[in-house]
C-alpha positions as CSV (number, residue, x, y, z in Angstrom):
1,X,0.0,0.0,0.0
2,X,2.5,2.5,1.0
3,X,4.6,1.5,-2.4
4,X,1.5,2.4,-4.1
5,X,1.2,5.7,-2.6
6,X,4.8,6.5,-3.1
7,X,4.2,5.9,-6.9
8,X,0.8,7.4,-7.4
9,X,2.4,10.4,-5.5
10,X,5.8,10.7,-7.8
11,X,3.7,10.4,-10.9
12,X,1.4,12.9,-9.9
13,X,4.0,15.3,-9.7
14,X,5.5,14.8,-12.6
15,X,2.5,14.8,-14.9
16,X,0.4,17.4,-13.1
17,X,1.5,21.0,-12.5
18,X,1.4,22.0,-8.9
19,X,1.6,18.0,-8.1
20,X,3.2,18.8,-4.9
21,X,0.9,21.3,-3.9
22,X,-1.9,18.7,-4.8
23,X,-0.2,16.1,-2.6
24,X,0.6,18.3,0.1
25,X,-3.6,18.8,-0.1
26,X,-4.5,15.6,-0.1
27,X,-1.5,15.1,3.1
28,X,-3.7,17.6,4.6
29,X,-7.0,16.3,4.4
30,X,-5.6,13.4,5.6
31,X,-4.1,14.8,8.8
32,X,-7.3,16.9,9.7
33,X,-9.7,13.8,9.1
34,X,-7.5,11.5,11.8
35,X,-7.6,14.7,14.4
36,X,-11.4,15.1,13.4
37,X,-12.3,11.5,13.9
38,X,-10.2,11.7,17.5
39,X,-11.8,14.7,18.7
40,X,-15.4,14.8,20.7
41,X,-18.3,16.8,20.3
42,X,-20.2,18.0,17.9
43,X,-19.1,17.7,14.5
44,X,-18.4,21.1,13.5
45,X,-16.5,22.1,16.6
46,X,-14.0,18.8,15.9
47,X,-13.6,19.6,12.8
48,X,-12.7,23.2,14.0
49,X,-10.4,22.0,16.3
50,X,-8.7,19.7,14.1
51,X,-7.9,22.5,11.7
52,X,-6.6,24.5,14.6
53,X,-4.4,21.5,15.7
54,X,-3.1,20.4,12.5
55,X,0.6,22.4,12.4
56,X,1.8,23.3,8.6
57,X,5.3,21.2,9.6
58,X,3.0,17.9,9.9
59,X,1.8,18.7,6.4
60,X,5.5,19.2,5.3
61,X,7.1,16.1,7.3
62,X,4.2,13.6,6.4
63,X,4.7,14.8,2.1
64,X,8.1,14.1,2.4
65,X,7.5,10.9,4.0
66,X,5.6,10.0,1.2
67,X,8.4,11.2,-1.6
């Protein structure tokens, strides 16, 4: 799975302009949805707090884990 990810990540890059910036979107989502889904409450305020939570290094450490 994570070879797949690695390679569907690399290509997208290459082939789409702004590939990173896409990946480092999708990275992202990702890392808000796991804080989201840890959080309790109502679902607007976890998803609030999850954005608040999620620091821009994460982002940047977990897209170059993935290149």
């Amino acid at each position: 799975m994570m070879a797949t990810t690695k390679t569907l990540g690399l290509l997208l890059m290459v082939l789409v302009p702004g590939g990173l910036l896409v990946l480092g979107a999708i990275v992202l989502a990702r890392l808000v949805a796991q804080q989201a889904r840890a959080g309790q409450g109502p679902h607007g305020r976890r998803l609030a707090r999850a954005l608040a939570t999620v620091r821009w290094r994460d982002v940047v450490r977990e897209t170059r884990s993935l290149v």
